[in-house]
C-alpha positions in Angstrom: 12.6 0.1 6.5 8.8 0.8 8.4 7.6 -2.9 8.3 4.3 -3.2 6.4 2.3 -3.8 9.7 3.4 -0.5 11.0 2.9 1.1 7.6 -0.7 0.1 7.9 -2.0 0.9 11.0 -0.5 4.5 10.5 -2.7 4.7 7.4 -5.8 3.4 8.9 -4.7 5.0 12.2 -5.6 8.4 9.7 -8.9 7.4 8.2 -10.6 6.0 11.3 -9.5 9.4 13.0 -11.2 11.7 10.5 -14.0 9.1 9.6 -17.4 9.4 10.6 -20.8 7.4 9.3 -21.5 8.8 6.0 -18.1 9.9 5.4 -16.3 8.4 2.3 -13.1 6.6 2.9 -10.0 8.1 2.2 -8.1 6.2 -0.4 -4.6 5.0 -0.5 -2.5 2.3 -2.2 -1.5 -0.7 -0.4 2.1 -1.1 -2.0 3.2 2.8 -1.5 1.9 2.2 2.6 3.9 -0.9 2.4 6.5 -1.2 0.2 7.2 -4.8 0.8 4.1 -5.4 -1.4 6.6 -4.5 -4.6 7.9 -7.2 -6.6 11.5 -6.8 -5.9 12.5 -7.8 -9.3 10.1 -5.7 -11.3 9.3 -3.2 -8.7 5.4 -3.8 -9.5 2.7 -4.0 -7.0 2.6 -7.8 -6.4 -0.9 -8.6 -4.3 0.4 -12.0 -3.4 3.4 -10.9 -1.8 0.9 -8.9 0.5 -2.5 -10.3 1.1 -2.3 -14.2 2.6 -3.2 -16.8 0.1 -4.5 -18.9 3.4 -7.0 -21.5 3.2 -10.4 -20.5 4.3 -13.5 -22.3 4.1 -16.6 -20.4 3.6 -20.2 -20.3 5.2 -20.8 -22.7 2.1 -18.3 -25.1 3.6 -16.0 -24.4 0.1 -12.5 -24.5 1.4 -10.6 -21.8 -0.8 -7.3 -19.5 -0.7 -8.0 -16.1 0.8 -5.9 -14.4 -2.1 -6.2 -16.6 -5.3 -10.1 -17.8 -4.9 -11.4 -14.5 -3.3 -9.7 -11.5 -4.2 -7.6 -12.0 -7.1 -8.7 -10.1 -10.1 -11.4 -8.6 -8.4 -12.8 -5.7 -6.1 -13.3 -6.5 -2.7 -15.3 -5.3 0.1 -13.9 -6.8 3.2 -14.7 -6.4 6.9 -14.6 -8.2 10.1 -17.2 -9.6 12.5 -18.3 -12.4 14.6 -21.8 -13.9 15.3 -22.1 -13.4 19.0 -21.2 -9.8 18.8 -24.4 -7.5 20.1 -23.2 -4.0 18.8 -21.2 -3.3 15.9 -21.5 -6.4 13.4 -25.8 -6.9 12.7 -25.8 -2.8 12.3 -22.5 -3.4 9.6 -24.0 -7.0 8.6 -27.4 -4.9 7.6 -25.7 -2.1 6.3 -23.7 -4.1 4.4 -27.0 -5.8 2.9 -28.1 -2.3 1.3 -24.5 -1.8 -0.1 -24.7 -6.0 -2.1 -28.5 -4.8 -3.0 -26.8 -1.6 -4.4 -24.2 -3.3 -6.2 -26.5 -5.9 -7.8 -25.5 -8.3 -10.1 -21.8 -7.1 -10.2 -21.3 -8.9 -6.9 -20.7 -12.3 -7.7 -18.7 -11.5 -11.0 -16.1 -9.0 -10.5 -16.9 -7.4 -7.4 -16.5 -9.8 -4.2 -18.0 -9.5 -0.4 -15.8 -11.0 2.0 -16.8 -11.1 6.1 -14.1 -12.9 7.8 -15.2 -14.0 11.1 -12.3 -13.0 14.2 -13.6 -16.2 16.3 -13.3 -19.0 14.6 -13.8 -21.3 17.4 -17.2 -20.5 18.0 -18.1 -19.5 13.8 -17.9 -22.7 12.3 -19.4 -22.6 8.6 -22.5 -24.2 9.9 -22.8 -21.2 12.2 -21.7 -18.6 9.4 -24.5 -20.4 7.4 -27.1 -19.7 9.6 -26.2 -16.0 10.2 -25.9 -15.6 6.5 -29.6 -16.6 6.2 -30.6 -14.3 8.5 -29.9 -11.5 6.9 -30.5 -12.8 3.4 -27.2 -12.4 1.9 -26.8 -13.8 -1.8 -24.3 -15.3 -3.7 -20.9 -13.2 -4.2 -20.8 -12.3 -0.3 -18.9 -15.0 1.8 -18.9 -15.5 5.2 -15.1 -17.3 6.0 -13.6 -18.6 8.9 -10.4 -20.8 9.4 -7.7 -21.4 11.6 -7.5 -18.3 14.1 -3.6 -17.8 13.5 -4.5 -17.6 9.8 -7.3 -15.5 10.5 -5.2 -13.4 12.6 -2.8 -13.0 9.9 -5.5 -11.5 7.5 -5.6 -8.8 10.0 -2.5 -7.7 10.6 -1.9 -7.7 7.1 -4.8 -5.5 6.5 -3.7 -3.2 9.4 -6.5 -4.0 11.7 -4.8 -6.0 14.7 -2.4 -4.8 17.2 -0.5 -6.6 19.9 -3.8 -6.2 22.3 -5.6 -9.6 20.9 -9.5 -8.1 21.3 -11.7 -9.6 19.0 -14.0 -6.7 18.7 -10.7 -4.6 17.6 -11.8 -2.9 14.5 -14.7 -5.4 13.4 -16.5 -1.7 12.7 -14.3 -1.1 9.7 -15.4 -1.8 5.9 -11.6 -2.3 3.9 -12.3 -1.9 -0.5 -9.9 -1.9 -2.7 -8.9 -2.9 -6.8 -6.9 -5.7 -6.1 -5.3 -5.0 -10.0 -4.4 -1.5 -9.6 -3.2 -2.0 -5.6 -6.4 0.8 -4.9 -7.3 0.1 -1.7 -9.4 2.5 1.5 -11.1 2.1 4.6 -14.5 3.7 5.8 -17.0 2.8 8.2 -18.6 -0.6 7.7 -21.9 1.7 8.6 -21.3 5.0 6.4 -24.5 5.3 4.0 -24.7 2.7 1.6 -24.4 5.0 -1.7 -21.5 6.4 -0.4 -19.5 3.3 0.2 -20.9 1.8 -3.4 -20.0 5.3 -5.0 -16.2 5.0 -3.5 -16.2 1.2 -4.7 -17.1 2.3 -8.0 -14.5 5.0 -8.0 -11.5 2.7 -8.1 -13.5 0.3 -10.2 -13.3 3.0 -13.0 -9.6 3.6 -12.1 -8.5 0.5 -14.1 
């Protein structure tokens, strides 16, 4: 059987070849990329069999599971970033601003925000705090950091970390997805901001 990391980075492998800014994501379902994601009793997709329930504690300084307090139930707009990084994250942090003003009061309720940092030893909440405020993000939107082999985890199982331990690695690439239906895509954390809240809003309606 393809393992579910190998699964994943051939999908994303395909968007981020034929993705440019502006572009929507193409969508594809978690559990048919991966089908370890199945219950192997009811043959359903089972979100806890593949996105980590690991503890993470927010720019808030909440500590929370990734799966059960974050994502469960919910859509989710996740990306990667870190607060010393110069290029890619501010341009994806502020783009990512327009796309929570967009979304409105939805975020917060059942549609979640979710930056994970990929250095925790520099991005302590405290840090995450700060760089939260300085872009204004409100509530719904977190900011989380934890221990990096957890961290690290949340990557591979999301496809974006390979054997060549960069932190910058994919950090450009916004992740959505229905967490009921198993829905998931990847576009550019910096395609237009209607176009990434139209896509969202697409598998929102596909409940």
């Amino acid at each position: 059987m393809t393992t579910m990391r190998t699964a994943l980075e051939r999908a994303f492998a395909g968007i981020m070849s034929t993705a440019t800014p502006g572009a929507s994501g193409q969508s594809y379902s978690l559990a048919a990329a991966a089908g370890l994601a199945r219950s192997p009793t009811t043959g359903s997709w089972d979100a806890a069999r593949f996105l980590p329930d690991v503890l993470v504690q927010t720019h808030e300084g909440a500590r929370v599971r990734f799966y059960e307090d974050l994502i469960r139930g919910r859509l989710a707009l996740i990306n990667f970033m870190f607060t010393t990084c110069t290029n890619q994250c501010p341009l994806a942090t502020a783009n990512l601003m327009k796309v929570q003003d967009a979304l409105g009061d939805r975020v917060g309720h059942d549609i979640v925000m979710v930056s994970v940092t990929v250095d925790s030893y520099t991005d302590t909440p405290a840090v995450l705090n700060r760089y939260s405020q300085r872009y204004g993000t409100r509530p719904g939107w977190y900011f989380v950091t934890g221990r990096q082999q957890d961290l690290d985890l949340i990557r591979r199982r999301l496809g974006v970390l390979d054997a060549a331990v960069d932190k910058t690695q994919h950090t450009g690439i916004l992740i959505y997805g229905n967490e009921a239906t198993g829905q998931w895509a990847a576009t550019p954390a910096q395609a237009r901001p209607t176009t990434i809240v139209r896509s969202v809003m697409r598998l929102a309606r596909s409940q």
